[in-house]
N, C-alpha and C positions, 0 to 999 in steps of 0.2 A: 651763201653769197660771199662772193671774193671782192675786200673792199682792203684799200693803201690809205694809209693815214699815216701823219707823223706824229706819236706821242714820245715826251722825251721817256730817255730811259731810268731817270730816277724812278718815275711814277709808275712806270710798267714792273720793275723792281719791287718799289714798294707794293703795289699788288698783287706782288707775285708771292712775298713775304705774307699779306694779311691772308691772303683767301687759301694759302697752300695750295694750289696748284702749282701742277708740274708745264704744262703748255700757255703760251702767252694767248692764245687763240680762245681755250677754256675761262684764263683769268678773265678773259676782258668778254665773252659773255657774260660770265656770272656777274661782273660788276654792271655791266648793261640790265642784267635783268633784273637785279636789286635796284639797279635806279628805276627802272619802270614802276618796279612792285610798290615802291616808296610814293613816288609822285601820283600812284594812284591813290595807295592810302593817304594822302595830305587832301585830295580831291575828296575825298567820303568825310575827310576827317571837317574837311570846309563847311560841306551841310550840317554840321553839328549845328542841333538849334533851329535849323531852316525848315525841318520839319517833323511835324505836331504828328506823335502816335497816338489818336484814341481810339488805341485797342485798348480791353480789360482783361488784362492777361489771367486775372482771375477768377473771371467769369469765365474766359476759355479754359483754364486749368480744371473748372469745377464743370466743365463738360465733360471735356478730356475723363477725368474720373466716372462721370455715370457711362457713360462709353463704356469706359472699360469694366466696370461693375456689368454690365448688360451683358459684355462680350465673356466676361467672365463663369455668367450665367447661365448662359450659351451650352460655354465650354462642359460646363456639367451638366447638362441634359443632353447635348449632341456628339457627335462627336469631330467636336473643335480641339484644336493642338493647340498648346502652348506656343507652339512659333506662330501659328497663327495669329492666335490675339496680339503678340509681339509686332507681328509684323500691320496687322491691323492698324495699330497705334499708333506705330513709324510711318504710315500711308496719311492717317489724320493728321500725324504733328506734319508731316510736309507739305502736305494740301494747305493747311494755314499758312504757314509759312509763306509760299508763294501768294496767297488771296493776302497775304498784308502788306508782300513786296509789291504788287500790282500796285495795289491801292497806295501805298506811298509812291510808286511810279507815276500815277495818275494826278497826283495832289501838288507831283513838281514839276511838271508838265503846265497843270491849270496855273501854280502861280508863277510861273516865268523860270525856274530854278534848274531847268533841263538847257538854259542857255547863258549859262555863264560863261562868260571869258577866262580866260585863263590869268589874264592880271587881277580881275574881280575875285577870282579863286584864292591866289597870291594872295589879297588885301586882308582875304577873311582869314584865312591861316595864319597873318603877321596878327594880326587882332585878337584871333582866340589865344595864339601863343603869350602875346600881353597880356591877356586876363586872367592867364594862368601863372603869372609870374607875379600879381599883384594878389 
């Protein structure tokens, strides 16, 4: 998209100096995209706290293992590959993985936390960043 804006030229300079690029066009996505990348992370960073994981990750890891003891099992009676078990395992840890993103999706939804404001976002990032300085 072709878009005119006037930014002075110190600032396009100095950006041009920190990111090294060679095109002003390049510089000023990449600095767009780092500001997106950022402002998303301060918004994940805001639910710090907001919500409660009780998963037991060690109860899942002590799955995870008979699993793979089973498959391993498997592997020497049948004829199971090594990638396979490999790949078995990368199927389970991801399947968890999303069954706990849901479930925390679902838990910020139930308690109101899927509609914050973006000042209310703001307030909690100026707050956690205070009680990390104390």
């Amino acid at each position: 998209m072709r878009v005119t804006v006037e930014i002075p030229d110190s600032l396009i300079k100095d950006l041009l100096k920190v990111t090294g690029e060679r095109t002003k066009t390049r510089t000023i996505c990449l600095a767009i995209k780092d500001y997106i990348r950022r402002k998303r992370k301060e918004k994940l960073l805001s639910l710090s706290g907001k919500i409660k994981f009780d998963l037991d990750w060690k109860e899942m890891e002590e799955i995870e293992l008979k699993v793979m003891e089973k498959l391993q099992t498997l592997k020497s009676s049948c004829c199971i590959s090594e990638e396979m078990v490999r790949k078995a395992a990368q199927a389970k840890r991801r399947n968890r993985a999303i069954l706990a993103l849901e479930k925390m999706q679902k838990k910020s939804v139930k308690s109101g936390l899927n509609r914050l404001t973006d000042s209310q976002i703001q307030s909690e990032i100026q707050a956690m960043r205070k009680s990390r300085r104390q």
